[in-house]
N, C-alpha and C positions, 0 to 999 in steps of 0.2 A: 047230831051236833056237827057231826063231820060237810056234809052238806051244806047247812047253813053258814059256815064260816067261805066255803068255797064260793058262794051268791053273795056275799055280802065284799067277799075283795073283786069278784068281778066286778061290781056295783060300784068300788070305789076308786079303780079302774078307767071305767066308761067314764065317772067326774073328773077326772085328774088327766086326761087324753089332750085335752086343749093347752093342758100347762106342761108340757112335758116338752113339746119343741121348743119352745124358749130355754129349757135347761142345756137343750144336747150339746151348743156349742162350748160350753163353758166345761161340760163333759167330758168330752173332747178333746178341749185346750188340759185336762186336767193327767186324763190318761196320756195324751205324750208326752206330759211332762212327767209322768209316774215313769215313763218307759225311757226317756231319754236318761234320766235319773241312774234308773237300774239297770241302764246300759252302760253307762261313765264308770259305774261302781263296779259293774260286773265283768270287765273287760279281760277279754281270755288271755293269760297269759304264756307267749310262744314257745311251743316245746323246745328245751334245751336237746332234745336226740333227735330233732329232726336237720335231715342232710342237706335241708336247702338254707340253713342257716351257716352253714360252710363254706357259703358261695358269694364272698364280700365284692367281687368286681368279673364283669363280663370274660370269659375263657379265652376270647378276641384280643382283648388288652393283656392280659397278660403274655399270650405268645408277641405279640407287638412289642411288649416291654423286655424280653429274650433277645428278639434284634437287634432292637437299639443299642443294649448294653456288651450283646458281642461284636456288632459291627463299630461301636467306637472305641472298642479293646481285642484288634483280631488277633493280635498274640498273647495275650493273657492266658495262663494256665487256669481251667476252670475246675474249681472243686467243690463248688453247692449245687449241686443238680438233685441232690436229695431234697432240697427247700422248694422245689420247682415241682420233684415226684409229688411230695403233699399235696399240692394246692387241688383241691377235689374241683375248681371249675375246668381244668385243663379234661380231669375224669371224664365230667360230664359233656366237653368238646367232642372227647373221642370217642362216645356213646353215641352221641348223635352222628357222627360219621361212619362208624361201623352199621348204622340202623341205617341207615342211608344206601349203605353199598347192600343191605340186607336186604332191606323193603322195599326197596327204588324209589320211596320217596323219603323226603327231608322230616325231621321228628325237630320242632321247634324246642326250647326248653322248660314252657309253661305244661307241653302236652308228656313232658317226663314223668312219670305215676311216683307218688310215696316209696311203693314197694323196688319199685325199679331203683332208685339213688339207696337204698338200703340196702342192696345187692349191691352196687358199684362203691357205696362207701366200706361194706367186707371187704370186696376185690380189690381197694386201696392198703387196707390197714393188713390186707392178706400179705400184700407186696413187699408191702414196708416193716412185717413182721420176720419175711423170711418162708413162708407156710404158703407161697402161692407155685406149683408147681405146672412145668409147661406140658403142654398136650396130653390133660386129662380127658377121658372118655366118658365117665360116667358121673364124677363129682364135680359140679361146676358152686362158682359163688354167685354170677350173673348168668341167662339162660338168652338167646334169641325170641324177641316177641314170636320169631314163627314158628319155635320150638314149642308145640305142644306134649311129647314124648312125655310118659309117665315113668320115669325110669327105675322106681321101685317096684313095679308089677309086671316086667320084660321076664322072659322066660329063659334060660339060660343058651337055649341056643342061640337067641337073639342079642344076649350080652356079649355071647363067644365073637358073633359074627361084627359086633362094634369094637370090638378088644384088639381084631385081627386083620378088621380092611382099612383097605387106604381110603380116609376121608378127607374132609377140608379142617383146615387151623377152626380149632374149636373158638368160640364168639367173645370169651372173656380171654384169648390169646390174644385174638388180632385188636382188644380195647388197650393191653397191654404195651402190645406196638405200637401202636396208635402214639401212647402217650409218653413212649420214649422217643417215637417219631418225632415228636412237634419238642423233645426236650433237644435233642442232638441236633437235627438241622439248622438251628439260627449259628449253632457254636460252629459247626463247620462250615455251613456255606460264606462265613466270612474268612475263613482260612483258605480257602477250595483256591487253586489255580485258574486265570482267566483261558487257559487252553483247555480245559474239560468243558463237554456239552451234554454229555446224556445223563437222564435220571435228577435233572438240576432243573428246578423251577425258573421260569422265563427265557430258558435255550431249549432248544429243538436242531430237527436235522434242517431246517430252512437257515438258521442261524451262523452251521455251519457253510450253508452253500456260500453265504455271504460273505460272510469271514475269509475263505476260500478265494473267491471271487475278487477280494480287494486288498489281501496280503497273498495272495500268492504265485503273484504274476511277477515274471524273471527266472521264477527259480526252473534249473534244468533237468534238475536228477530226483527223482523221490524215492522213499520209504515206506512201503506200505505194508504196515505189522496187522497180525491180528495175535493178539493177548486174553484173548474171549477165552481161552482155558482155562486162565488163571479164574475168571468168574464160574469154572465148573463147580470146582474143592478145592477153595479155599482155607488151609491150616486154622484151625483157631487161634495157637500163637503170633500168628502173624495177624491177624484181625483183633487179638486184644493189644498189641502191642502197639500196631496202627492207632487204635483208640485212645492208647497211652500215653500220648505224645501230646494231647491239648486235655486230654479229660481224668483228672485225678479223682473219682470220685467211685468209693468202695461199691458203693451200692448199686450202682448202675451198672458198673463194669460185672461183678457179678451175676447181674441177673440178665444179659448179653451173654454171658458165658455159658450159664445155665441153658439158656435156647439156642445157644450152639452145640452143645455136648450133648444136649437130650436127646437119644433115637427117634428119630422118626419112623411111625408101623406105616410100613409101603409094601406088607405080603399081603394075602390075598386068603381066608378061607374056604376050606376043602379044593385046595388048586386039583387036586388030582381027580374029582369029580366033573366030568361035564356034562353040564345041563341038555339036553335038547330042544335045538329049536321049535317050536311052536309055528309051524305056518299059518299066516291070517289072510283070510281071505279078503279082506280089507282094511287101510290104517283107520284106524280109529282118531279123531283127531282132537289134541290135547287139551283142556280146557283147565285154565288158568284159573289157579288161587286168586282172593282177592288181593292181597298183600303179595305175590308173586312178581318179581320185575318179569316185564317182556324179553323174550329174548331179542340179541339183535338184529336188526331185520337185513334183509338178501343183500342191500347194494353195501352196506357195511360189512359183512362180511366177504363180500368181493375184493374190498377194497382193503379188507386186510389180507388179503391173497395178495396185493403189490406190494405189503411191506420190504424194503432192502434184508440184507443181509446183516448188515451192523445193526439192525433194528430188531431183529427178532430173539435176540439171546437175552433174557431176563434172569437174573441171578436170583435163587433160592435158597439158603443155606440154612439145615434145621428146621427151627420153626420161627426163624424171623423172614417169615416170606416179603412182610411190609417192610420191616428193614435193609433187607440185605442189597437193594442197588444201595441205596447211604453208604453201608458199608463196603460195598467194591469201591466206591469214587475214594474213601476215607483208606482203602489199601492203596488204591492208585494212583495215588496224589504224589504218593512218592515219585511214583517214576514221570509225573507232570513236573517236579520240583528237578530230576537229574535235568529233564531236558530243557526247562529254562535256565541250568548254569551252562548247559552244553552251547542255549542261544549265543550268553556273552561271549565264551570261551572262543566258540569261533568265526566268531563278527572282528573283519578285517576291513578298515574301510579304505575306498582308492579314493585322492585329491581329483584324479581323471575320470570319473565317475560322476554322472548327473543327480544321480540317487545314491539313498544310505550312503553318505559321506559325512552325516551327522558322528558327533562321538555317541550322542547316545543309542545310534540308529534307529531313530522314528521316525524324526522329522525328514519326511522327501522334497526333493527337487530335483526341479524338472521343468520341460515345457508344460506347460496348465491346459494346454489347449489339448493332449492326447492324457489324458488321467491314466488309463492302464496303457500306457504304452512306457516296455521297460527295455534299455538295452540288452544286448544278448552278451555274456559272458567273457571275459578273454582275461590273458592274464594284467591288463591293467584295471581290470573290472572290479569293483568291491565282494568281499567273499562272506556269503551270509548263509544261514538256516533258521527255519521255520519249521513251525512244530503244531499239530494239535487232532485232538482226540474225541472219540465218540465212542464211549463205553467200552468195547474192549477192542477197538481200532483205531489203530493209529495212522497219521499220514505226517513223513516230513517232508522238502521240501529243502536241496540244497541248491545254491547259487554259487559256483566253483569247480575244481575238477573234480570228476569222481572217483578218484580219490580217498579226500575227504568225504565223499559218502563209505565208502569201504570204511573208514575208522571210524565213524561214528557209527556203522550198524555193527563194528564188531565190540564197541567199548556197549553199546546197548543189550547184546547177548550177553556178556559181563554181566553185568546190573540186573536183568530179570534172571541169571541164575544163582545168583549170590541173596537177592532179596527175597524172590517169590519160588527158587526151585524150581524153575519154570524151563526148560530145555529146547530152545530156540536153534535154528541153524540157518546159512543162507537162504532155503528155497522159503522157510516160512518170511524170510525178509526181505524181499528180494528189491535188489536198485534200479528202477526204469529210467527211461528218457519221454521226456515229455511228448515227443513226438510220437512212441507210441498208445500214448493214451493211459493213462490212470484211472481207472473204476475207482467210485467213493462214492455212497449212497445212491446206487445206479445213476449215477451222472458220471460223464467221462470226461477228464481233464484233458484238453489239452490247447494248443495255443497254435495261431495265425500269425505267421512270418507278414512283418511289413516294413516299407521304404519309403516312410514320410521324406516331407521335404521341411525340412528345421529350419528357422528364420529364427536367427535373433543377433541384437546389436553391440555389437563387438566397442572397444576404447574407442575413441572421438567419435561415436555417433554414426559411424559405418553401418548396415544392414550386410550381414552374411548371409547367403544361404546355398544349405547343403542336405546331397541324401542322407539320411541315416537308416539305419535298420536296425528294425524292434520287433515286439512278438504284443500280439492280445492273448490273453488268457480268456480259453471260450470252455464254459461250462455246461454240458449238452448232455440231454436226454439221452442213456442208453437205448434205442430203439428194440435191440436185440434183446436186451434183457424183461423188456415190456411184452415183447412174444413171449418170450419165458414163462412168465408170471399167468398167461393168458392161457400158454398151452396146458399149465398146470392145475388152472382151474377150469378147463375143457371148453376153452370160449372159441380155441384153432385148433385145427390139424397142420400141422408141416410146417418148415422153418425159412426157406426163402420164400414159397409164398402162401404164407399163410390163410387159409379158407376157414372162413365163418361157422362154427357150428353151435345149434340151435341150445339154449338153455333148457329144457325142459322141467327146470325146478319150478318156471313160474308159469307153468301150462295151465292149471287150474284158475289162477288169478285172471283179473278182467285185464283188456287191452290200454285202459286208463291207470291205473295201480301197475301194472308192467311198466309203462312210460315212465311214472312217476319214479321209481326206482331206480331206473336208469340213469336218468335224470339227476339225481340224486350224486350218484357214483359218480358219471362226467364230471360235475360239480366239483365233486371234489379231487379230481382227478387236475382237474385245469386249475385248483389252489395248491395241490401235491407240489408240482411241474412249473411252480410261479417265478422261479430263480433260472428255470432253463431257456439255454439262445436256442434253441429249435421245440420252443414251447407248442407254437401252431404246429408244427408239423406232427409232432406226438398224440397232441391232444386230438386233432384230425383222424388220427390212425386210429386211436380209440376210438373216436364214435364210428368210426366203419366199422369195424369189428364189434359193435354193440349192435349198430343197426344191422348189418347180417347177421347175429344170430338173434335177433326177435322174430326180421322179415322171415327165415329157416319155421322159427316157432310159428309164427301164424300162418306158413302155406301146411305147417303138419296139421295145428289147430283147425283150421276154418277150411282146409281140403281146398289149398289154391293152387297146388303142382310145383310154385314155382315163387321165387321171390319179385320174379318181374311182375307178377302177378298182384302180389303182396303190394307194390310199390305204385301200382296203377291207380287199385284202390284206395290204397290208403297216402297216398303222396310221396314225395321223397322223407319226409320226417314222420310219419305213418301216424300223422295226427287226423285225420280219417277215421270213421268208425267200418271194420271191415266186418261187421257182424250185422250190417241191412243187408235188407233183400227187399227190391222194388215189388210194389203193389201188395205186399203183406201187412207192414206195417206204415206209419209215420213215420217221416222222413227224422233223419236224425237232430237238426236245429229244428224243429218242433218239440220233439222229445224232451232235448235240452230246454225251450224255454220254458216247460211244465213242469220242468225239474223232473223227470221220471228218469233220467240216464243222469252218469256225471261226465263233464268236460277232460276232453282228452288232448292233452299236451305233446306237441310234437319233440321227438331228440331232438336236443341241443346239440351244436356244432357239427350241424350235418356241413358245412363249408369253412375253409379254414379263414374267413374272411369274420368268419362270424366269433372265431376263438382271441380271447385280447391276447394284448404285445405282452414280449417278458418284462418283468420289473426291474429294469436298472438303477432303481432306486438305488443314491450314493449309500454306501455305510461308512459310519464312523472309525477313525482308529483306536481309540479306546473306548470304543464301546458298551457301557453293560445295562442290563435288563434294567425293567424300570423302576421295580421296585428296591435295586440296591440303588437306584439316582434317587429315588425321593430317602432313603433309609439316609446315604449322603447325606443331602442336601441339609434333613432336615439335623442330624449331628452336627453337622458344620453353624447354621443357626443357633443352633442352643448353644455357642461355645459362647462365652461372655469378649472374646476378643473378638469374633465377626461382628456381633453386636456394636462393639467400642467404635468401628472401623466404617461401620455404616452412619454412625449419630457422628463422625465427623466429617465426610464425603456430604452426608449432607446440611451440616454445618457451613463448607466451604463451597459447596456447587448450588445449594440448592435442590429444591424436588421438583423437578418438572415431569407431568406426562408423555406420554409417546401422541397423544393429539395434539397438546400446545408445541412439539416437538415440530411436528409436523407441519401445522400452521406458521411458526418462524420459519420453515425453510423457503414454503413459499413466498411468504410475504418478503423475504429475503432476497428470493430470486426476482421477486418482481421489481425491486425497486433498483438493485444493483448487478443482477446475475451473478451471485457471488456468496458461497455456499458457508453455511453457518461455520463450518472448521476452520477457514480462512480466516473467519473475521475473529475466530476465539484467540487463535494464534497471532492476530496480530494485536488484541485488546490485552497489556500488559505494563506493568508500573503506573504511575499514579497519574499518568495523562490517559487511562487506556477507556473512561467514559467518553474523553470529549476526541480521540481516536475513534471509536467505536462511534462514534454521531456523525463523524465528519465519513465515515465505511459507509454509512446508513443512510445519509441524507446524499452521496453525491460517490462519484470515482474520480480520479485523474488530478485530484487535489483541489476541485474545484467547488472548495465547502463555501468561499464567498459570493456565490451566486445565488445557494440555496436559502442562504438567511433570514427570505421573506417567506417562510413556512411557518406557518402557525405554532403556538403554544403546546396544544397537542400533541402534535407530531412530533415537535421536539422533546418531551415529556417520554412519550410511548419509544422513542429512538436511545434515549438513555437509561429508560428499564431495559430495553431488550438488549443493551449493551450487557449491563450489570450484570442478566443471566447468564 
């Protein structure tokens, strides 16, 4: 039975085969509408615990919207910075930032896992509970993607040994920081004094050379502090106090305090035990994780061997290692605030004086024709100081007798021991004279006595002219201290004259990637050095001292005796490959057009011909970064009165381009030689179109000749009036 029913639907099957394609589209059209159906109906609805439903606007705008509202209230006391801790997109900002500094590359926000914002929404609500405690070792809430560690199966020696060595700020600290980081900075860099420059976003030490360079030419006598102690150990009182003063908000302050006060473990397990060396009979060489940043490579950290002195001291305090430069500038601001009342205080201006005779003393005068050229002192001369700082070094700058330096560096020993406990004495202050020179960021201040000759036209039209004498302010490459820098990273022996010796760290490396490296460093060496008047001659000195210790490396490498040797072969910029040898192999541009070798790059600035000029690019008097000119700009727009003041400017002027600007001038000059401001100023009360035709069509008043000018012209001459 079974059988025949299975023959019998075959059978009816094979007759129904021809009618079955006719059905399928209709099929078809039936099943998608069954699925589209029970897709409309069945529509998932989005988890209410999931954390990326917490994240109503990009982490970007909201710190955007932090600046805006403290740079158009920079004295406002702020006390919702807890409304700002919540927002979990800021969270997820500083997740992908710490991932970033972790994994060396950037973690977008789509590639954040479930599990990961489930751990970063704990470590918010940890925060905000009060339950998140600093520089935990073994309990975290969020872990490092590179942390694999199993930390419930470690063996007690190896918990001992985590409990008791100094490690790095554990990964849910520095997310922490992170995102107090990005809470504090918009609030104080609008408070911040325009004389700080270090650890401030869009200054640097180029900023101050500038600065430097164009307000501090005249002055005779300096002050050259250094306060970098105080960035040792810092009091916590005095850093929440400092905090105190813009930011009222419990929560924050406490949990600042909290990673101030918490110990940090910086002993060492079983110190008393030492291990013994292991000699290897060869290094083994390291091979990188995949998720592993590379380390820095050679000519960067050469090049961090040049770092100055003001540059090298990074404040650390507790476990706000990301915080704590914010926080020295947020101590320091104080003593930036004594020394611009000290500016006013003792700004004396002289009538007899060409410069700062302003009452507000900004605005200069002067001859135009010598920009840094400033009289020299005397007692009819105006009495002024200047002030300004880089982390924990200071530089003033008096113009008067010294004197007045003496009381102000002794009313400043005052002030840093009354505020910071900080116990200063003359020699750490000490008052030079310009003439013998000022170190500041290895560059040396000092200034060039000159004896212009001053022309200018005295009552009726007289021409006087006389000597004066004045000084340039020349900002120069410590050359001595570049040997320094050089001896200490083994690139010279000896100090007057200095001899080349050989690198041997990049002996294994090919003769093309050595170049390249070098290469690299000059570079950056001759952007270092861009504000210095003996730019060429510095940057010179370096690449000799680069190119003898290569040419040293390659007569030790390729057994040439000698670097005259070295330089035969390979040229003077050793862009030459010195590793042929005739009749063995193919010549080296063979090799290269086959691609078998790569192209080898000769040292840059082997001639100081070939090193560009310094940058005397003007700078500004009030100058600030660009991103507080657009933060400006754009507050100053949104105010509803710039607005009003725009819709009637051009109401009353008109809107014209800077093209059709331009095309009036000419067509202006051509017909009359007589520049559009003339004729605006004389186009005025209610004859000033048929004025303006008579400017337009003719000069010398001679409008009735011109009469026989077309329609047009006359048309187009009293629109361009009207403008």
């Amino acid at each position: 039975m079974y059988r025949t029913l299975v023959v019998l639907s075959r059978r009816a099957l094979r007759n129904r085969a021809s009618v079955l394609p006719s059905y399928r589209d209709g099929f078809s059209r039936f099943s998608r509408a069954i699925m589209y159906s029970t897709y409309t109906f069945t529509r998932r609805v989005p988890d209410p615990n999931d954390p990326a439903t917490l994240m109503k606007e990009d982490g970007v705008a909201v710190c955007s919207q932090m600046w805006i509202e403290n740079f158009r209230e920079p004295k406002k006391t702020v006390t919702n910075l807890t409304n700002y801790l919540r927002r979990f997109e800021l969270w997820v900002l500083a997740y992908q930032k710490v991932c970033a500094d972790e994994t060396g590359a950037y973690m977008p926000r789509s590639a954040v896992t479930r599990s990961a914002l489930d751990d970063l929404l704990a470590l918010r609500n940890a925060v905000l509970d009060g339950n998140f405690k600093w520089g935990a070792r073994l309990e975290f809430f969020i872990r490092s993607p590179k942390d694999k560690t199993d930390y419930e199966s470690l063996s007690k020696r190896k918990i001992r040994a985590i409990l008791t060595t100094t490690q790095r700020a554990a990964f849910q600290d520095r997310i922490v920081q992170e995102v107090l980081f990005m809470i504090l900075e918009p609030v104080y860099e609008a408070r911040f004094s325009q004389k700080s420059f270090a650890f401030r976003p869009g200054r640097n030490a180029h900023t101050v050379l500038r600065v430097i360079r164009r307000s501090f030419a005249g002055y005779l006598w300096y002050i050259k502090g250094d306060v970098s102690s105080v960035l040792d150990g810092m009091k916590v009182g005095t850093v929440i106090s400092a905090l105190m003063r813009d930011v009222r908000d419990k929560k924050v302050i406490d949990l600042i305090k909290a990673a101030l006060t918490t110990p940090v473990v910086t002993s060492r397990a079983d110190d008393g035990e030492k291990k013994k060396k292991i000699k290897r009979k060869y290094q083994k060489k390291k091979v990188l994780a995949e998720d592993e940043p590379k380390p820095d490579p050679y000519w960067l950290e050469t090049f961090f061997g040049f770092a100055p002195e003001e540059a090298q001291i990074l404040p650390s305090w507790g476990h706000c290692g990301i915080l704590s430069p914010l926080l020295a500038n947020i101590c320091i601001d104080e003593l930036d605030r004594f020394m611009e009342d000290k500016i006013k205080e003792f700004y004396q201006p002289s009538t007899s004086d060409v410069i700062w005779n302003n009452p507000d003393g900004e605005a200069e005068q002067g001859n135009t024709s010598w920009p840094e050229f400033v009289p020299t002192s005397g007692p009819d001369k105006t009495k002024k100081i200047d002030y300004i700082r880089y982390g924990g070094h200071i530089l003033i700058g008096v113009r008067g007798p010294r004197a007045d330096a003496a009381i102000l560096r002794k009313q400043l020993i005052e002030f840093c021991d009354q505020k910071y406990m900080l116990k200063l004495d003359n020699e750490s202050l000490p008052i030079e004279h310009i003439t013998k020179g000022i170190m500041f960021l290895d560059h040396v201040l000092c200034r060039r006595v000159v004896y212009p000759t001053l022309r200018y036209t005295a009552t009726g039209g007289k021409i006087i002219s006389e000597k004066g004498v004045g000084t340039l302010l020349s900002v120069t490459a410590s050359l001595k201290q570049c040997i320094k820098q050089f001896r200490k990273l083994n690139y010279v022996k000896g100090d007057r004259d200095p001899d080349p010796q050989p690198c041997f760290r990049m002996f294994h490396a090919t003769q093309a990637h050595t170049n390249a490296q070098m290469n690299k460093f000059l570079s950056t060496i001759v952007e270092w050095y861009r504000y210095a008047d003996n730019r060429k001659k510095i940057v010179n000195f370096c690449s000799y001292i680069i190119r003898g210790s290569l040419a040293k490396l390659y007569a030790a490498k390729y057994k040439l005796r000698s670097r005259a040797k070295v330089y035969k072969i390979g040229a003077r910029n050793l862009s030459r490959p010195l590793k042929e040898k005739k009749g063995q192999s193919p010549e080296f541009h063979n090799l290269l057009r086959m691609g078998l070798v790569e192209s080898i790059d000769g040292l840059q600035y082997t001639r100081m011909s070939l090193v560009p000029e310094t940058d005397y690019s003007p700078f500004p008097v009030g100058w600030r970064p660009d991103h507080e000119k657009a933060l400006l700009e754009y507050i100053r727009l949104e105010d509803s009165k710039t607005l009003e003041e725009q819709h009637k400017c051009i109401r009353e002027q008109g809107l014209i381009s800077p093209q059709d600007y331009i095309s009036m001038l000419v067509w202006n000059y051509k017909r009359n030689a007589m520049s559009l401001d003339q004729l605006s100023s004389t186009i005025n009360g209610e004859n000033g179109i048929q004025e303006g035709e008579g400017l337009l069509l003719g000069s010398n008043g001679e409008v009735s000749d011109q009469r026989i000018a077309s329609e047009e012209d006359k048309e187009e001459t009293i629109h361009l009036a009207q403008i």
